[in-house]
C-alpha positions as CSV (number, residue, x, y, z in Angstrom):
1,X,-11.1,-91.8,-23.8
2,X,-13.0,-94.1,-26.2
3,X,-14.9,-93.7,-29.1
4,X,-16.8,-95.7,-31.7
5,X,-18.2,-93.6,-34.6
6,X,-20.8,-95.3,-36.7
7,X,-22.6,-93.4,-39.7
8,X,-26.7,-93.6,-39.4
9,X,-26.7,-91.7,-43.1
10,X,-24.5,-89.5,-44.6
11,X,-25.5,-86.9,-42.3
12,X,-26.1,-88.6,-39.0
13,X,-23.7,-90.1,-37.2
14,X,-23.6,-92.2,-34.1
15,X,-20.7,-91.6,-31.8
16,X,-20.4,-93.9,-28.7
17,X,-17.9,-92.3,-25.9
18,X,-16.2,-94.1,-22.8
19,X,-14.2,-91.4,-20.9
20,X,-11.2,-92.2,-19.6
21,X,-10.4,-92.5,-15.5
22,X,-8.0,-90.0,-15.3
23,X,-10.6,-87.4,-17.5
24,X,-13.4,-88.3,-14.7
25,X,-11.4,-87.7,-11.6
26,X,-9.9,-84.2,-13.2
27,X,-13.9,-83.6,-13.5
28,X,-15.1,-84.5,-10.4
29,X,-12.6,-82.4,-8.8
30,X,-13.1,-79.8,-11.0
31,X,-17.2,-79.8,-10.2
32,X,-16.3,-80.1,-6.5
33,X,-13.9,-77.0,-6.0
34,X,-18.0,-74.9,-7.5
35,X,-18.9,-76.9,-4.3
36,X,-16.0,-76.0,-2.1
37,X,-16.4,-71.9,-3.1
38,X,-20.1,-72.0,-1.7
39,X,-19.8,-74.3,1.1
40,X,-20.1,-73.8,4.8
41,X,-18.2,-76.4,7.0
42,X,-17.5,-75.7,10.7
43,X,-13.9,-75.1,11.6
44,X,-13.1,-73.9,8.0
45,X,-12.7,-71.1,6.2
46,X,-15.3,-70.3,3.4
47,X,-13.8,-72.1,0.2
48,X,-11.5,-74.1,2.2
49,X,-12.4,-76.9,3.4
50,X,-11.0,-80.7,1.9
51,X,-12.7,-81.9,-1.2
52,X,-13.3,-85.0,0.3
53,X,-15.2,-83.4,2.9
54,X,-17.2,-81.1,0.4
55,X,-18.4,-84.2,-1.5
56,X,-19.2,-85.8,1.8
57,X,-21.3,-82.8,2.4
58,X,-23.5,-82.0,-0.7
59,X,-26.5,-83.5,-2.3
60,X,-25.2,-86.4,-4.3
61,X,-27.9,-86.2,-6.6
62,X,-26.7,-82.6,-7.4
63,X,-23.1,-83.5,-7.5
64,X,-23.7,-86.1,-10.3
65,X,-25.8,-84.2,-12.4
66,X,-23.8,-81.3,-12.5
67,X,-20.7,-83.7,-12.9
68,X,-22.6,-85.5,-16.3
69,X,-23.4,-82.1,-17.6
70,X,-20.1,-80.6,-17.2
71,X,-18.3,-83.7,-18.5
72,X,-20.3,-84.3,-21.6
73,X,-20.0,-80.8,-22.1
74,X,-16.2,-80.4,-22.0
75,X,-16.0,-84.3,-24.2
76,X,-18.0,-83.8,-26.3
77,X,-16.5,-81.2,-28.5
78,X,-13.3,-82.5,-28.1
79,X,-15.1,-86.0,-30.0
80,X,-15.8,-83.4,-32.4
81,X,-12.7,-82.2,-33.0
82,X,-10.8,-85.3,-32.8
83,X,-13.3,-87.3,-35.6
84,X,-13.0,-83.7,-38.2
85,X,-16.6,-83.8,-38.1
86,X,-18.6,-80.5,-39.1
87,X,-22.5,-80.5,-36.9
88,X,-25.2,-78.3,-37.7
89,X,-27.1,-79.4,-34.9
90,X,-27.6,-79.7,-31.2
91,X,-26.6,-83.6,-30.7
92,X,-28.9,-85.9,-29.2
93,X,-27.2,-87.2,-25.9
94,X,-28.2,-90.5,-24.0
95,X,-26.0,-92.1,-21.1
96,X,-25.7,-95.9,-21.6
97,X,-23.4,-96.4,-18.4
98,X,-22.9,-94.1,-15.4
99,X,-21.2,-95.9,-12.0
100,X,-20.5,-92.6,-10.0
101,X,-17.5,-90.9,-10.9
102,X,-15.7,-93.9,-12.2
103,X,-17.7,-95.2,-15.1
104,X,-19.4,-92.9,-17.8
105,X,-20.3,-93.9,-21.1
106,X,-23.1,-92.1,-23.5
107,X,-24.1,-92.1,-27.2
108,X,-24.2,-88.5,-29.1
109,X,-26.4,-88.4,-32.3
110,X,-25.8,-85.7,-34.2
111,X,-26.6,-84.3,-37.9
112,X,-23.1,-83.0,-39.6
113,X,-21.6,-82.0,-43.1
114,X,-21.5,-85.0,-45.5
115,X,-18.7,-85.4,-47.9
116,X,-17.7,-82.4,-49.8
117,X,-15.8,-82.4,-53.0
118,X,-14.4,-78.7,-54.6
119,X,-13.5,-78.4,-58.2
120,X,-10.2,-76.4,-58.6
121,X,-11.8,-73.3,-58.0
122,X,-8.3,-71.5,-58.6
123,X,-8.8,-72.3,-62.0
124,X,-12.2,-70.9,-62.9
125,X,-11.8,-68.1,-64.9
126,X,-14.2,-65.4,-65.5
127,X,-13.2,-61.8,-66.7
128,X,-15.0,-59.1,-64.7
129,X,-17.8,-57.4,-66.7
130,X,-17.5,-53.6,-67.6
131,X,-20.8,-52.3,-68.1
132,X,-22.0,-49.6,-70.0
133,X,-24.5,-46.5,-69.4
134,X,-25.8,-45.7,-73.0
135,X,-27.4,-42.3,-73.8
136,X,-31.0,-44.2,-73.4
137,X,-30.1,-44.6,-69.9
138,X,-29.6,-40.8,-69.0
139,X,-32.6,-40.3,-71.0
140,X,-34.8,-42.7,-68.5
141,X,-33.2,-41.1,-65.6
142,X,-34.4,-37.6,-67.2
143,X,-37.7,-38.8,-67.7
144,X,-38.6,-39.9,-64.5
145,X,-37.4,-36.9,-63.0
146,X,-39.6,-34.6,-65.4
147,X,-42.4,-37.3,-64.2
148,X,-41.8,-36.4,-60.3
149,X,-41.6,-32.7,-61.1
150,X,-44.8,-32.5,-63.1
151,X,-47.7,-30.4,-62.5
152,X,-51.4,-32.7,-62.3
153,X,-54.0,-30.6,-62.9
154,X,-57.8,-31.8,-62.6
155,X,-60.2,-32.0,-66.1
156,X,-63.4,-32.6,-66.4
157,X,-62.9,-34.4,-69.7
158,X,-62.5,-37.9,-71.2
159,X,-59.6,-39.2,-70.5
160,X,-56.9,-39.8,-73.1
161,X,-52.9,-41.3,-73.1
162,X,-50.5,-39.5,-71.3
163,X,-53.6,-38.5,-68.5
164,X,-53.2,-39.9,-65.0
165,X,-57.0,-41.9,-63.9
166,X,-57.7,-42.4,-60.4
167,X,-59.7,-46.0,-60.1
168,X,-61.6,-47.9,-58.0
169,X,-61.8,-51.6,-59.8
170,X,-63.3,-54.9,-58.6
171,X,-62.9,-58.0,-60.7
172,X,-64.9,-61.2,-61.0
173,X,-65.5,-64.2,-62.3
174,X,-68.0,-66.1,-64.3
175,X,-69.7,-66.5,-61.1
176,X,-69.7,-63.1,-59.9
177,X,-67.2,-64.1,-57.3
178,X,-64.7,-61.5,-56.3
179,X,-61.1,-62.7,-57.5
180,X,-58.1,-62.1,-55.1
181,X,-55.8,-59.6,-56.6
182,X,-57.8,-58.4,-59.1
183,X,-59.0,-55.0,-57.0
184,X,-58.0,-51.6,-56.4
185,X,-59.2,-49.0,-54.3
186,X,-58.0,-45.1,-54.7
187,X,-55.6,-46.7,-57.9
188,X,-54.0,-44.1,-60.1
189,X,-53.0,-45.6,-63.5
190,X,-51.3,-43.7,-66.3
191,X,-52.7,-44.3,-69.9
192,X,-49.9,-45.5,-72.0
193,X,-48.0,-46.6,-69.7
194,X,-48.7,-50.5,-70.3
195,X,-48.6,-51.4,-66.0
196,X,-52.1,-53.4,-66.4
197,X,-52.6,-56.4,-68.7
198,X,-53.2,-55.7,-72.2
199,X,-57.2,-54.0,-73.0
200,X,-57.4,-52.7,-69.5
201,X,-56.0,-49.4,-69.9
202,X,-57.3,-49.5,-73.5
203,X,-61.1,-49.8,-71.6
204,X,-60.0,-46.9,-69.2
205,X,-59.3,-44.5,-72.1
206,X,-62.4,-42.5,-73.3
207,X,-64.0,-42.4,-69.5
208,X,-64.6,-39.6,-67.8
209,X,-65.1,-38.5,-63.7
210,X,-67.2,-40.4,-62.4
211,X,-68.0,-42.8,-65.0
212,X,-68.3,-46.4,-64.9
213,X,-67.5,-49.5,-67.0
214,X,-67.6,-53.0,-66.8
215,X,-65.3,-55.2,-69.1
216,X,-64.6,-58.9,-69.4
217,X,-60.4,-59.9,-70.5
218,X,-58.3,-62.5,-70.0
219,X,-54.9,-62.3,-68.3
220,X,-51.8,-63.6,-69.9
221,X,-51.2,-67.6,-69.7
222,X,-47.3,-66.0,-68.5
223,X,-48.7,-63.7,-65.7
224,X,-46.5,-63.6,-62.9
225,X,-49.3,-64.2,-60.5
226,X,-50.3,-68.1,-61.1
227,X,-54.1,-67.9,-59.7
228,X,-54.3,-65.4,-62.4
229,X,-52.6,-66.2,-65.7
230,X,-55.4,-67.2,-68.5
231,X,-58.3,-66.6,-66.2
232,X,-61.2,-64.5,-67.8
233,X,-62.1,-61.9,-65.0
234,X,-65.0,-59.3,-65.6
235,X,-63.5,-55.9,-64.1
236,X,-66.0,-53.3,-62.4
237,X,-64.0,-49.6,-63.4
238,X,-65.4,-46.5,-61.6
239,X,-63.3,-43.4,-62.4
240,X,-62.8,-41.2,-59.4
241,X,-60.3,-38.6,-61.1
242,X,-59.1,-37.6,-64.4
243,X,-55.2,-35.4,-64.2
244,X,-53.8,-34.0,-67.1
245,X,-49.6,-34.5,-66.3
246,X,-47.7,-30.8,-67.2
247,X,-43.9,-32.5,-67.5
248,X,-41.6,-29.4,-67.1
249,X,-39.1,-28.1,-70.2
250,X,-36.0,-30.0,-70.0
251,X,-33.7,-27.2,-70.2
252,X,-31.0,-25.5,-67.8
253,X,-33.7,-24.0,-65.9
254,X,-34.9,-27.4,-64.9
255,X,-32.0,-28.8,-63.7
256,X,-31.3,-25.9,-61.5
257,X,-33.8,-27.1,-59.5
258,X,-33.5,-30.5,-59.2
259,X,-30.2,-29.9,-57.2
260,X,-26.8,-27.9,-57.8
261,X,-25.8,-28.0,-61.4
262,X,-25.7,-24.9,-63.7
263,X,-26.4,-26.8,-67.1
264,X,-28.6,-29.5,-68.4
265,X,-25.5,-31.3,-69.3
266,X,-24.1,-30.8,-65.5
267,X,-27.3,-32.8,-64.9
268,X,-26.5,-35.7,-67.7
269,X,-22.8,-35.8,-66.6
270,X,-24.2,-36.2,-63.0
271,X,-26.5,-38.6,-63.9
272,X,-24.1,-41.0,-65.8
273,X,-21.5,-40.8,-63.3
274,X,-24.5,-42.2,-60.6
275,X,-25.4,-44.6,-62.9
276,X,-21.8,-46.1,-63.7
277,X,-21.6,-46.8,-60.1
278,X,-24.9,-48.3,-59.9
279,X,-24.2,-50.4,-63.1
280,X,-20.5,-51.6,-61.7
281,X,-22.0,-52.4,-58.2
282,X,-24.6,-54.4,-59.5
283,X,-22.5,-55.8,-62.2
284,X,-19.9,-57.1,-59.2
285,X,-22.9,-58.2,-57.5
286,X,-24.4,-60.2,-60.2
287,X,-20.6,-61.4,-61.1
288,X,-19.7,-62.7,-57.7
289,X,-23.5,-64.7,-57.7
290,X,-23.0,-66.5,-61.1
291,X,-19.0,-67.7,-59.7
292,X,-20.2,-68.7,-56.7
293,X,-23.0,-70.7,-58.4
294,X,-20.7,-71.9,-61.3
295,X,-18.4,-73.5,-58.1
296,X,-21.3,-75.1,-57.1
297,X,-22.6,-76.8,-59.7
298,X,-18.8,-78.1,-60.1
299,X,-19.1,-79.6,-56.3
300,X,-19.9,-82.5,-54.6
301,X,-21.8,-81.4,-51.1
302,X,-24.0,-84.1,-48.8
303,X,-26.2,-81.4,-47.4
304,X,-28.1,-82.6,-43.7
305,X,-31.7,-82.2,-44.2
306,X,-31.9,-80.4,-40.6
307,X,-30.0,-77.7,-42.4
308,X,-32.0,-77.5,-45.3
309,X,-35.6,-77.1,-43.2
310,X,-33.9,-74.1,-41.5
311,X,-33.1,-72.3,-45.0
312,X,-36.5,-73.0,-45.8
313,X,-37.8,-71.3,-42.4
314,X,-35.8,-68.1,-43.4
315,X,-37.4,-68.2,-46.6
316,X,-40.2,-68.4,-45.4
317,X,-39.9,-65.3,-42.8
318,X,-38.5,-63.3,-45.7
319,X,-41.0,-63.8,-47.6
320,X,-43.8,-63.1,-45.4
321,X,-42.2,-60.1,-44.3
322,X,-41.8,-58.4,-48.1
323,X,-45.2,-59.4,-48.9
324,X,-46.5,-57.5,-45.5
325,X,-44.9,-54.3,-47.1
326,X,-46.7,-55.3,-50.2
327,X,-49.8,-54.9,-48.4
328,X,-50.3,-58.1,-48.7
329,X,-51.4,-61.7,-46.2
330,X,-49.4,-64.6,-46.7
331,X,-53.0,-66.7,-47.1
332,X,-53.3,-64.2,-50.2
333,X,-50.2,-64.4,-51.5
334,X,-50.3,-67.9,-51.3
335,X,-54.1,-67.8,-52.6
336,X,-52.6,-65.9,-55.6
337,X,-49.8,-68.3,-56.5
338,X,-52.2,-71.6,-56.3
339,X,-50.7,-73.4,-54.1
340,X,-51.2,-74.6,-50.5
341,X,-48.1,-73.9,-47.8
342,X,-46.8,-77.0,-47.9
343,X,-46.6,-77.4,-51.8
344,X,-45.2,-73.3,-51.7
345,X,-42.3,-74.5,-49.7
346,X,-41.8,-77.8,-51.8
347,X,-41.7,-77.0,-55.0
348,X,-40.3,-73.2,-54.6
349,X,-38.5,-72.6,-51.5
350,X,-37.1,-75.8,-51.2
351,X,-35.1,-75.6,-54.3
352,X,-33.8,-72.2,-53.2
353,X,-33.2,-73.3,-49.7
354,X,-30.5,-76.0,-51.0
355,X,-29.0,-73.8,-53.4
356,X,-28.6,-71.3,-50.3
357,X,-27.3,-74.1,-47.8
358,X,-24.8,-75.5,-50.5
359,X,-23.4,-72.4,-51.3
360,X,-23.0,-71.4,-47.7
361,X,-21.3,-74.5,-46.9
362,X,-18.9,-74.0,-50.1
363,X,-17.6,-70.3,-48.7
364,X,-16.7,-71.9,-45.4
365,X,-15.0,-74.7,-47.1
366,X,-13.0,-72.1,-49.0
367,X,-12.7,-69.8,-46.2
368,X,-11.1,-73.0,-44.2
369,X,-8.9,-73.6,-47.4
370,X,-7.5,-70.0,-47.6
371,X,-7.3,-69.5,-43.7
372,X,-9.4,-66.8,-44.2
373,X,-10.9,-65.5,-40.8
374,X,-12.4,-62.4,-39.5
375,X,-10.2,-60.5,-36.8
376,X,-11.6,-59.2,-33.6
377,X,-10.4,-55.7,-34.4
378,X,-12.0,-55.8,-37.7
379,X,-15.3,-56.1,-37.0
380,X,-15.3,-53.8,-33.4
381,X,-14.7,-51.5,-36.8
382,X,-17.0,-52.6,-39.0
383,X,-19.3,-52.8,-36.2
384,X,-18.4,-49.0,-35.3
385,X,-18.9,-47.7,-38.9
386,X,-22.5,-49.7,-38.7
387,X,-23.5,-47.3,-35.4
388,X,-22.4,-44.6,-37.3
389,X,-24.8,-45.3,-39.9
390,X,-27.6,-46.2,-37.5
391,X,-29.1,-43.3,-35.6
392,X,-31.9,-45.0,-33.9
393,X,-31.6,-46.1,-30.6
394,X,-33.1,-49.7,-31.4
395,X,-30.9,-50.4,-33.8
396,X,-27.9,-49.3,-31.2
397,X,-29.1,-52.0,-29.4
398,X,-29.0,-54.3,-31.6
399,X,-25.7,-53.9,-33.0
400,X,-24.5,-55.1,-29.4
401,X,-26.5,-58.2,-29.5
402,X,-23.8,-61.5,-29.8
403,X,-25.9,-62.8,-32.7
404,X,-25.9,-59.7,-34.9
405,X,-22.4,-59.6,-34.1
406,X,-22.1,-62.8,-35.3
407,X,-24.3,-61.8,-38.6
408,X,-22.4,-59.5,-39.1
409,X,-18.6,-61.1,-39.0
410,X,-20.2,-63.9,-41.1
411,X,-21.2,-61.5,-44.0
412,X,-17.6,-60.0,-43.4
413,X,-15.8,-63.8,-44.0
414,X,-18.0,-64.1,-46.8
415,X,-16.6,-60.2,-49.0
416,X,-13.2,-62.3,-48.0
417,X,-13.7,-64.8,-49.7
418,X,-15.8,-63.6,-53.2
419,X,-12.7,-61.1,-52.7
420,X,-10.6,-63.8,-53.4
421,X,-12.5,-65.9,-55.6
422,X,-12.9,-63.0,-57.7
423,X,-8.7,-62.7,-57.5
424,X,-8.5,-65.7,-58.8
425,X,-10.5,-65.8,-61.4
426,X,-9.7,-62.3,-62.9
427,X,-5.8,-63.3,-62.8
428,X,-3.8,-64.6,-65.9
């Protein structure tokens, strides 16, 4: 076999193959015998008869498409393999020369891995984070949990801080035109609790049940949502329900029944040891992210663009799926951020999109590097304990799909190698 590789880009190569004689006649044959195991000759057995007779016998046209696709298909990753080249994509395949069974060249265009330069990763150190839970940690904990358990009772008076309001709010603009995200129906707000912009819950203080108000502010020029940082909206408030919040004694009694502990401090001790976990998972979380990215701002990596479009698809369905729980349409969303689809995905996703695509491509580099790899034993387990946690039939099903198997020994590789990373850059 022959091959000529020419580089179209850094990421698209050209790869010209001439198969040998000897690899087209082990091909042919091989493509006949499928004939020979379904053909029916008189005066032979089923299965049995010469190859030279099968291939006297069948549709040509047959024979020598099924003997290009199984030949390109057995060459061409062995072209692969052979030139160390690294595809994200389905290659583009032409034939340039075909005499039946004796000639076959064809061109393969495919996108790959450009070049990729590691720093010395070994030597990146970066001591592991112990975090803290401090006693105004417990004491948030504690407070939400004498929010959840507090008794709302109903007044017919104005409201003041520390009172829950139920709202319905509409806001507008100079116009009188409704502004997107600036609405609420059935909306219960608590007075001092700073959730709206400044002045709004100020406004809201003072009305009673069934009282109305209009007021004109301006939302903050940092405002996460960009359609609505420094606009001047006029808000429409009508006050559907004023609650007075009864927040129960924090005392041993309480923390009997908010699960099995005898003493308020059972309770504190409880909650700190919860939150130290909480703190040290997301601490490792956090760690393993900012090694990972400081490797990749250290490395050279020629990313093909095909690769980068489908990170930005992903993004893109992730993103419309967490703003559907949000209540939300991705027209509004976008709407709300100022920004058409295409500019959304230019000048936000597609940042993100390379960062994600580099650093993938870095953990298989090092996986490669370490002769790291996931075992089939290990994930038939990992893939056991996941049923265990799953209950629900669809998600049975799921786990026996070949792709989530394959999601899921992917995520595996990659707890190898922050697992190792981290090693490395906790030793001395």
């Amino acid at each position: 076999m022959q091959i000529k590789k020419n580089y179209l880009s850094e990421t698209e190569v050209s790869l010209t193959v001439i198969a040998g004689a000897d690899e087209l006649q082990k091909m042919k044959d091989h493509v006949l015998r499928r004939f020979q195991a379904r053909l029916k000759l008189a005066g032979f057995r089923e299965g049995k008869a010469p190859l030279a007779l099968v291939e006297k016998n069948v549709e040509q046209s047959q024979l020598q498409t099924e003997f290009l696709e199984e030949t390109i298909n057995q060459l061409y990753p062995q072209v692969i393999h052979s030139e160390k080249l690294r595809p994200v994509a389905r290659p583009e395949i032409s034939i340039t020369k075909f005499v039946p069974f004796t000639t076959l060249e064809f061109e393969a265009k495919v996108a790959v891995i450009g070049e990729m330069k590691l720093p010395d990763y070994k030597k990146l150190k970066k001591p592991m984070p112990m975090p803290k839970v401090a006693s105004e940690d417990v004491d948030g904990v504690l407070k939400s949990l004498r929010q959840r358990a507090a008794e709302k009772i109903d007044v017919d008076r104005a409201a003041k801080v520390g009172d829950e309001v139920w709202i319905n709010f509409v806001g507008t603009d100079a116009k009188g035109t409704p502004v997107s995200g600036a609405d609420g129906k059935d909306y219960p707000i608590v007075l001092g609790s700073k959730t709206f912009i400044p002045g709004f819950e100020d406004n809201v203080a003072g009305m009673k049940p069934q009282g109305s108000k209009t007021f004109t502010l301006t939302f903050p020029k940092e405002y996460n949502l960009k359609a609505l940082a420094g606009k001047k909206v006029t808000f429409k408030v009508d006050v559907t329900k004023v609650q007075e919040i009864l927040e129960p004694k924090l005392d041993d009694s309480f923390a009997s029944k908010i699960g099995p502990f005898k003493t308020l401090q059972n309770l504190k001790d409880d909650i700190k040891k919860q939150l130290t976990i909480e703190k040290q998972q997301q601490a490792e979380r956090d760690y393993e992210s900012e090694l990972v990215r400081e490797i990749a701002k250290k490395a050279k990596v020629v990313i093909p663009d095909v690769m980068i479009n489908d990170q930005i698809e992903r993004l893109t369905q992730e993103l419309k799926q967490n703003i559907t729980y949000r209540g939300l349409t991705y027209e509004d969303f976008l709407k709300t951020e100022g920004k058409t689809e295409s500019e959304y995905k230019k000048q936000v996703l597609a940042p993100q999109a390379e960062e994600r695509a580099k650093i993938s491509l870095i953990l298989g580099d090092i996986a490669d590097k370490e002769n790291l790899y996931i075992t089939p034993e290990e994930l038939d387990i990992r893939i056991e304990l996941l049923r265990g946690q799953y209950k629900d039939a669809a998600m049975q099903a799921e786990l026996e799909k070949p792709e989530t198997r394959q999601d899921v020994s992917s995520r595996m590789l990659t707890e190898k190698v922050l697992a190792k990373l981290t090693g490395y850059a906790n030793s001395k």
